[in-house]
N, C-alpha and C positions, 0 to 999 in steps of 0.2 A: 328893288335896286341891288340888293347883296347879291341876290341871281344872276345879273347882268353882270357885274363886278368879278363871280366867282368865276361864272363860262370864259368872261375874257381873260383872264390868266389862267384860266386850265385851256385856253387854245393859244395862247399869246405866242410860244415860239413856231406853231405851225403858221399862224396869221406874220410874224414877222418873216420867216422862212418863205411865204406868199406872195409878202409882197419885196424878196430879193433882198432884202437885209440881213447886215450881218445883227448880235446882238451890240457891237459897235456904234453900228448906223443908226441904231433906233434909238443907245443911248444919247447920239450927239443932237437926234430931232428934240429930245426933251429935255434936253441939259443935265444929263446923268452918267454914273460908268457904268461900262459892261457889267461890273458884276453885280449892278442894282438891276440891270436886264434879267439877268444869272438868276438873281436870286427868287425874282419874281417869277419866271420860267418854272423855276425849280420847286415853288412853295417855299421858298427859306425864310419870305417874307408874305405879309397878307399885302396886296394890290390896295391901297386905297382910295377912294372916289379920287380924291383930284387925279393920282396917277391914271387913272380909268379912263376919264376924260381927257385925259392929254395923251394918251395913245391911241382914244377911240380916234381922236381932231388928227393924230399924223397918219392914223390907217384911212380914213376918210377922204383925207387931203390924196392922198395917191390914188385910191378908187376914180376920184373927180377927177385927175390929171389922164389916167390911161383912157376915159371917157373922152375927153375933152383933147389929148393931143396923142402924140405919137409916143409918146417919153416913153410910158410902159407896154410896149404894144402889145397884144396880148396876156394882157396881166394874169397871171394867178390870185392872184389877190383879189379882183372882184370877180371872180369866178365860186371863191371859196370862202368868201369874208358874208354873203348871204347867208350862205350852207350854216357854217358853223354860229353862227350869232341869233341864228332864227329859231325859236320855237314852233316850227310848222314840221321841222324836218326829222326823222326817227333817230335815235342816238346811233344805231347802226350804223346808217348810211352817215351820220357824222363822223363815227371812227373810221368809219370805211374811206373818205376824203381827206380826212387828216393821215389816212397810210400813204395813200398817194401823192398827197404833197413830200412826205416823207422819203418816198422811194424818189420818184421826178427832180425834186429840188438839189439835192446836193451835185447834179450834175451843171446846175448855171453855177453853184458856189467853185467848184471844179474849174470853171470854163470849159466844159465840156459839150454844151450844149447851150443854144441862145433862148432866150425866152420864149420865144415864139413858138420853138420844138417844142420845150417842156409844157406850154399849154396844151398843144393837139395830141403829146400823149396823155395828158393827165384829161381831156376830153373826151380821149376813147377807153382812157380807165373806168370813168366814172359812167360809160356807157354800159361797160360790163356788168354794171351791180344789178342783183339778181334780186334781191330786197322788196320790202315796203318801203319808200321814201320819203311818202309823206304822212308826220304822225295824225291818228286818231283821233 
């Protein structure tokens, strides 16, 4: 379980960055402030199980929505909430998707670009990787 706990705050701001939040948004889904977002992002603080569980339940909760309607249409978020949460996939190509969101995403924070862009570029980023992808 610490494993589970650990991966998800050492991906927490690309996974909130995925699914289109700010660290605002994701404090108001669990009744916190940004800088308890911050600090968790950061390591300032250790993620404890219940926090764990109440961010796995709002990132879950929006994977289900962009399935199920239009709200997020082409999410990032379930595109790359597998990727990074799964022990199947090589740590490379996990950094390698957490760049991408990285580089893609600040342009919806922008307004620069609508969701939908930023998934078909981050689709044919992730088509570029040259790697092993799935671990051994």
């Amino acid at each position: 379980m610490e494993d589970k706990v650990k991966n998800l705050q050492d991906n927490l701001k690309v996974l909130r960055m995925a699914a289109g939040m700010s660290a605002t948004d994701l404090g108001k889904h669990l009744g916190v402030t940004r800088q308890m977002i911050n600090s968790l992002e950061n390591h300032r603080n250790n993620m404890t199980r219940m926090q764990y569980h109440a961010i796995l339940h709002v990132l879950e909760e929006i994977c289900d929505q962009s399935e199920l309607t239009s709200v997020y249409p082409n999410s990032v978020l379930t595109r790359v909430y597998p990727i990074l949460t799964s022990p199947y996939y090589t740590n490379e190509y996990k950094e390698y998707t957490k760049k991408g969101v990285l580089m893609y995403m600040p342009a919806y924070f922008s307004h620069t670009a609508d969701m939908g862009d930023i998934f078909n570029n981050l689709e044919d980023y992730l088509y570029r990787f040259d790697g092993d992808i799935v671990a051994r």
